[in-house]
N, C-alpha and C positions, 0 to 999 in steps of 0.2 A: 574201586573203594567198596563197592556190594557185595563184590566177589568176596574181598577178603573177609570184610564181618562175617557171612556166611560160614567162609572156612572156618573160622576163630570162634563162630556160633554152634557148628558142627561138632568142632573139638568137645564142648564142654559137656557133654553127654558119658561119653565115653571115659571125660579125667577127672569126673565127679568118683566113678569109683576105681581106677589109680590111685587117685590123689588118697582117698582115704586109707587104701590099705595099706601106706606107711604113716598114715597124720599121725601127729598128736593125739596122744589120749586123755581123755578130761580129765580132770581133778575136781570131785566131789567138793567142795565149799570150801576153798580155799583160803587162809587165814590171810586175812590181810595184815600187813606190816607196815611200820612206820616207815617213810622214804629214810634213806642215809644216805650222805653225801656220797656222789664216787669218788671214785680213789682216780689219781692221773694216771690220764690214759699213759701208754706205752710208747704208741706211735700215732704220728696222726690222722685226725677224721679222715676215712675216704671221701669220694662226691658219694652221697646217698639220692634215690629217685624215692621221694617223698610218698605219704598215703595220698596227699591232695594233690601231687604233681601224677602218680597212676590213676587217680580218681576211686579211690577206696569211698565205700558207700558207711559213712560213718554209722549211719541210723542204723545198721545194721550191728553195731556193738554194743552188745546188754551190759557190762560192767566196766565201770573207771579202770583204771592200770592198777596194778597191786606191787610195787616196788620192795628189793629184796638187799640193796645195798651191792656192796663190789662183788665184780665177776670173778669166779674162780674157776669156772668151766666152760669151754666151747663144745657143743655139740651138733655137729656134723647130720646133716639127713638130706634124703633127695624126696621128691615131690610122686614122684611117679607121672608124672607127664612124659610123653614121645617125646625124642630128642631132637626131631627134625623141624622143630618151630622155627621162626622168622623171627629175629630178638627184639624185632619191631611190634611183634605180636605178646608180647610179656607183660605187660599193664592187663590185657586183656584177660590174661590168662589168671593172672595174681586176680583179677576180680570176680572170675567166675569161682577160683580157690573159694575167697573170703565167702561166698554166696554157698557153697559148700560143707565149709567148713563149720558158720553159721544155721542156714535154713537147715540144710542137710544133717548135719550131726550135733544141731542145740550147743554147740559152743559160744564162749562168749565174742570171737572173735578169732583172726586168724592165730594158729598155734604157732607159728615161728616167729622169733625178731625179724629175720632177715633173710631174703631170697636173694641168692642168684641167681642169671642167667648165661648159660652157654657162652655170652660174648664178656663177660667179667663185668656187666653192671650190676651192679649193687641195689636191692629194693627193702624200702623200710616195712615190716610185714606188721607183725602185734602194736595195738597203737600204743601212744604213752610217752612219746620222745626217745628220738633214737640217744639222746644224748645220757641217759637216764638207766636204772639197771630194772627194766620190766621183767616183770616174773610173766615168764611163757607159759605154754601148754604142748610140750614139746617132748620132753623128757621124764614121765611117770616115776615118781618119784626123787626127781633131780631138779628139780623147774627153778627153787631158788637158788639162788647165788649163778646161775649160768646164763650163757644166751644161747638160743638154739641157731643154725642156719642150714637153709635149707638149699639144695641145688635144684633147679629150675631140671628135673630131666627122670631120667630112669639109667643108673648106672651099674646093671646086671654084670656078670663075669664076661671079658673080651669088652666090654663098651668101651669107645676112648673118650677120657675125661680131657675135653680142653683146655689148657694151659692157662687161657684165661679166665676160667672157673676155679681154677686152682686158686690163682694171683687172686682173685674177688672176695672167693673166702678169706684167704688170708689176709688181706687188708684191713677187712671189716672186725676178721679173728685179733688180730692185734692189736688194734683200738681199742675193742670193748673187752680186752682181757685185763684185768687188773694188774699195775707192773709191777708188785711184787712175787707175779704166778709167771715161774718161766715155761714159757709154750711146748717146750723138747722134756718137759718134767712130769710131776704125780700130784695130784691135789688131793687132800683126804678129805670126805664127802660124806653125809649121813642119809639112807634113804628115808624117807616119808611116806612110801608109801610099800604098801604089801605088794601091789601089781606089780613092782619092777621086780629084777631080776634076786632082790634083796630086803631082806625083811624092813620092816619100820623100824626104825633105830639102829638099821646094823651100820655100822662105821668099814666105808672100802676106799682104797687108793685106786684111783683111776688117774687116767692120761688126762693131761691141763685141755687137750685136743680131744676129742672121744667121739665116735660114733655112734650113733642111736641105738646100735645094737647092743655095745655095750652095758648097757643098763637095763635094756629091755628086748622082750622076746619079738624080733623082728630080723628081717634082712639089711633093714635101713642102714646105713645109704648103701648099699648095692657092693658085690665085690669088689668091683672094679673103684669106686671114688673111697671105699676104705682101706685100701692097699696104698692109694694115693695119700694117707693123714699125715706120712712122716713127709711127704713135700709139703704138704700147709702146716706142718709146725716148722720144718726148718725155712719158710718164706714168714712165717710170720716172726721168726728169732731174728733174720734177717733185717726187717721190716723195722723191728725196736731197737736195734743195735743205735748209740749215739752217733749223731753227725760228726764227722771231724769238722 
């Protein structure tokens, strides 16, 4: 048991700056919005591993949740963590994240909805209810109407993406996607901010699925898990299709 804190205490030195050099990018004073009801989900809740079931250190989040209404985008990012973790070791790592993300770069808290991990569990990241459409810190200039998810890893050109990181995204991508946005489609989107890829106010069609890069100047998520996006839209089209 010593051994392992050690190792998992060792890790966070070195994924303190991984981890940032795909985070979330802040957003200067974010407007807060009235909540809106969501819209029904598409497919249903996955199992999610809770902020108080990983043991997220609440104290550490400076602002309430800032709600944005229905989801119209999914976006795709990896962590930048080593791929060779122990999936057992994932709570741990999500908390050094949050201690990171927070102490480390003055945010309000962690920048994604939702992480996976390598083995397909599911982790609830940004606090606020996963049930709920939390405006992330995820996507500069894209943060409302979307959720971000993040994968638990570092997915460079040649990395193989586990199957059940694919299935994880896409479960989570399906839920919290609004069912009238089909997952294999274009959602039209305004940016907010000068930093992304696209001025304030310009109007662009993006993929209902999108990877971070997409919007903003980065590698996120990695060659390898962005070549993968047409498998998590066609699992998450899957996923919403009616029971007979």
């Amino acid at each position: 048991m010593w051994l392992r804190r050690t190792v998992v205490g060792a890790m966070a030195v070195p994924l303190a700056f991984l981890v940032l050099r795909d985070a979330p990018v802040r957003l200067v004073a974010p407007e807060r919005t009235t909540a809106k009801p969501a819209a029904p989900a598409g497919a249903p809740r996955p199992v999610i591993v809770t902020r108080a079931q990983w043991h997220a250190d609440e104290d550490l989040v400076k602002e309430h949740a800032v709600y944005t209404g229905s989801v119209k985008a999914v976006f795709v990012h990896h962590t930048g963590h080593p791929n060779g973790y122990d999936c057992a070791d994932a709570p741990a790592m999500l908390r050094a994240m949050e201690e990171a993300h927070v102490r480390g770069e003055g945010w309000d808290d962690i920048g994604y909805n939702f992480v996976v991990d390598r083995c397909g569990t599911i982790y609830e990241g940004r606090a606020g209810g996963v049930g709920r459409s939390v405006r992330g810190a995820h996507a500069t200039g894209f943060n409302a109407h979307s959720v971000g998810i993040a994968a638990l890893g570092t997915f460079g050109p040649g990395v193989p993406v586990p199957k059940a990181l694919i299935e994880g995204i896409a479960k989570v991508g399906a839920w919290k996607l609004s069912r009238s946005v089909d997952p294999r489609g274009h959602v039209r989107m305004v940016s907010t901010n000068d930093d992304s890829l696209y001025d304030r106010g310009e109007e662009v069609y993006l993929h209902a699925v999108s990877g971070h890069r997409d919007t903003y100047r980065t590698d996120c998520p990695g060659e390898a898990l962005y070549a993968q996006l047409p498998a998590v839209r066609a699992e998450m089209a899957r996923l919403r299709q009616p029971k007979p």
